[in-house]
C-alpha positions in Angstrom: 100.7 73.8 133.8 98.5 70.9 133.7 98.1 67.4 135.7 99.9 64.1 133.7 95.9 63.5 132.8 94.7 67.3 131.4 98.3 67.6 129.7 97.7 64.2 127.8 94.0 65.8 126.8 95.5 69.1 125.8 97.9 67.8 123.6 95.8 65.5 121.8 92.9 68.3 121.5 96.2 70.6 120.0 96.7 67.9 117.5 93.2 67.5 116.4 92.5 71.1 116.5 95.5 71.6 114.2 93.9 69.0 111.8 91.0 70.4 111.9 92.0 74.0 110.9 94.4 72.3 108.2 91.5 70.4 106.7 89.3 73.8 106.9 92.4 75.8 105.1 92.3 73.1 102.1 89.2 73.0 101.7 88.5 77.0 101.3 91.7 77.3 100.0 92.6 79.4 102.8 96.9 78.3 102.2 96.6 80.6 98.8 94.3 83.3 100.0 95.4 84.5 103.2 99.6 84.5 102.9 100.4 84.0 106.7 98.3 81.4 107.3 100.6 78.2 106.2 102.7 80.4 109.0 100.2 79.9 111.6 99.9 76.1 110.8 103.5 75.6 111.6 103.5 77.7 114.4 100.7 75.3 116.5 102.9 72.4 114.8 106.1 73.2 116.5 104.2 73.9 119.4 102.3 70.6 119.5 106.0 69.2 119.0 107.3 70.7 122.0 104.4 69.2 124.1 104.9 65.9 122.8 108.2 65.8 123.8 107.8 67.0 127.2 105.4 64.5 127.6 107.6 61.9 126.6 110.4 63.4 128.8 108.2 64.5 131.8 105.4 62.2 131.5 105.8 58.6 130.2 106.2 55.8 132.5 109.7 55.1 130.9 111.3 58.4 131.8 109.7 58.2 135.2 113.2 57.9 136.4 114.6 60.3 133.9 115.1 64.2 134.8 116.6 65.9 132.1 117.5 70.3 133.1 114.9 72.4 131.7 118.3 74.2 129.7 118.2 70.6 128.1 114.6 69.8 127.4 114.6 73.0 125.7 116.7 72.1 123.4 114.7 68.8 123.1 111.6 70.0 121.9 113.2 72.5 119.8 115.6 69.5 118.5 111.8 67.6 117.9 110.0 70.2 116.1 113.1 71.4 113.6 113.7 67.4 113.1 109.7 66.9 112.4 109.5 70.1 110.6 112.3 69.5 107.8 110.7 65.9 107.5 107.3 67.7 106.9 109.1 69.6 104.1 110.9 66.6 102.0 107.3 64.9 102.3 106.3 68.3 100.5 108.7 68.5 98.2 108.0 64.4 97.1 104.7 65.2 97.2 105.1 67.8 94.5 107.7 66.1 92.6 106.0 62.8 92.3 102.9 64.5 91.1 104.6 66.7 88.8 102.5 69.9 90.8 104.9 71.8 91.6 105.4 76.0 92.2 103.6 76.2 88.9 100.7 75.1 89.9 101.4 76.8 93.2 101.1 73.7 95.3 103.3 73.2 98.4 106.9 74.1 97.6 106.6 77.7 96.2 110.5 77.8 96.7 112.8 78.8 99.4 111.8 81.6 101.0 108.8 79.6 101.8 110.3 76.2 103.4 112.5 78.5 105.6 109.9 80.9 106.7 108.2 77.2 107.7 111.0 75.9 109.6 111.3 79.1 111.2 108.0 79.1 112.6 108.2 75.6 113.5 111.4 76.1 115.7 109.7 79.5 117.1 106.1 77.1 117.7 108.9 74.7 119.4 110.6 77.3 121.2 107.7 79.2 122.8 106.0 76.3 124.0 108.7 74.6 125.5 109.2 77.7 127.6 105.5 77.8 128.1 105.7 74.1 129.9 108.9 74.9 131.9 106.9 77.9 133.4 104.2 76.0 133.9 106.0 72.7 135.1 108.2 75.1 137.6 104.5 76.4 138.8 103.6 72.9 139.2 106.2 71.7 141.5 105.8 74.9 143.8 102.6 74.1 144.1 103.0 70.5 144.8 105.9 71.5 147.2 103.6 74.3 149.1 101.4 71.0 149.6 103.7 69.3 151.3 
């Protein structure tokens, strides 16, 4: 994958990147024009999730010691992104219930079909890139290996 230092910078350029193309979508109002885009937002989201975790697990200084299976931090950084994800949607629905804007006015929580179709892509964000960092971190440590 990357080295402790390029996986930090990817990760943070993930996150702004998904701010970035979140603030673009509210401002052209691209949520309510194009249908699968809130999909695409939760997608990267999960994703970004995943990362965070594995840098948390891989990474930090305080799990230096720490060597979870790759079976296990799989189930982490899906276990992240569906915990982060269903917080993301009871901050929706508060948002729309305190402000009274709710599926009438076609604001965040359009119902059901809509808060699961974001959790699923959250979870499949999660999924997909925590596989994507155990190839890459298996890579790594061939290559580091090879070195020695």
């Amino acid at each position: 994958m990357f080295s402790k230092k390029k996986f930090a910078y990817f990760t943070v350029a993930l996150v702004v990147f998904i701010f970035l193309l979140h603030s673009f979508a509210l401002y052209y109002s691209l949520y309510w024009r194009i249908w699968w885009f809130d999909n695409v937002l939760h997608f990267l989201g999960g994703a970004w999730l995943a990362f965070v975790a594995a840098w948390f697990v891989f990474y930090s200084k305080k799990a230096k010691d720490i060597r979870l299976p790759f079976p296990v931090f799989l189930l982490v950084a899906v276990s992240f992104a569906a915990l982060v994800g269903v917080g993301w949607e009871i901050f929706e629905f508060c948002v729309d219930f305190l402000t009274g804007k709710g599926a009438v006015a076609g604001f965040n929580q359009i119902g059901l079909q809509d808060t699961m179709g974001d959790l699923f892509f959250d979870l499949l964000g999660g999924l997909l890139a925590g596989l994507a960092f155990i190839k890459g971190f298996k890579k790594e440590l061939k290559k580091n290996e090879s070195k020695d």
